[in-house]
N, C-alpha and C positions, 0 to 999 in steps of 0.2 A: 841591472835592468829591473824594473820596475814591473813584480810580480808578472812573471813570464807564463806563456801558458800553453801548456803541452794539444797541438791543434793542427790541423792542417795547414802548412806552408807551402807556400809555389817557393822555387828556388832564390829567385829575386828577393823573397820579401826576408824568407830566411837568413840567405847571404849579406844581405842590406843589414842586418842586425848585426853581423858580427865583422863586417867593416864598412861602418855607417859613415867613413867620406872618403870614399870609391865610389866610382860609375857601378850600372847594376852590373855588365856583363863583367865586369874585370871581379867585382864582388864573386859571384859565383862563381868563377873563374877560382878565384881563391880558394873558396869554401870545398869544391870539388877537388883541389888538390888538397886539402887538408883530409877531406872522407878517402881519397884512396891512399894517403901517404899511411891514415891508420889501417894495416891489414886484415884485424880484426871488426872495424866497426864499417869496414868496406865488403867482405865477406858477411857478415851480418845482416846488411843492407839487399845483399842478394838474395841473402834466405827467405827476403821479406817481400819479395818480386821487383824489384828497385832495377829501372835499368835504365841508360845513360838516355833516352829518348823522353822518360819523366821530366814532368814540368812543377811539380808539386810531388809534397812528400807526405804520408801519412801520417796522422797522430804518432802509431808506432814507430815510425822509421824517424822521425822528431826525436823522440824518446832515446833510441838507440844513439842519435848524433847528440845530443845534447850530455847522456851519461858518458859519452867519450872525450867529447871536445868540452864541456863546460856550459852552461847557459851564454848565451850571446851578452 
């Protein structure tokens, strides 16, 4: 990806990045299984006030999914 940038995402635009020919709900759908499959970087997320009713993620919590899962 083409200089990525650590920023506020809603979960759609996030998810869309990292499978970009998926529908958006099935994308997040994914990506949401990928955050709690890691225990670590799903626990992390909560430390950060991250809860399942989020529609967007913070720079931080960006940061925390990207050092786990890889840039999109």
């Amino acid at each position: 990806m083409d200089d990525f940038k650590i920023r506020p995402y809603t979960k759609k635009e996030l998810a869309l990045m990292y499978f970009p020919n998926s529908q958006p709900r099935t994308a997040v759908n994914h990506l949401m299984a990928w955050i709690r499959r890691s225990t670590q970087l799903w626990a992390e997320l909560q430390t950060m006030e991250y809860e399942n009713t989020c529609k967007a993620f913070t720079p931080k919590q960006v940061r925390a999914i990207v050092e786990q899962l890889g840039e999109p």
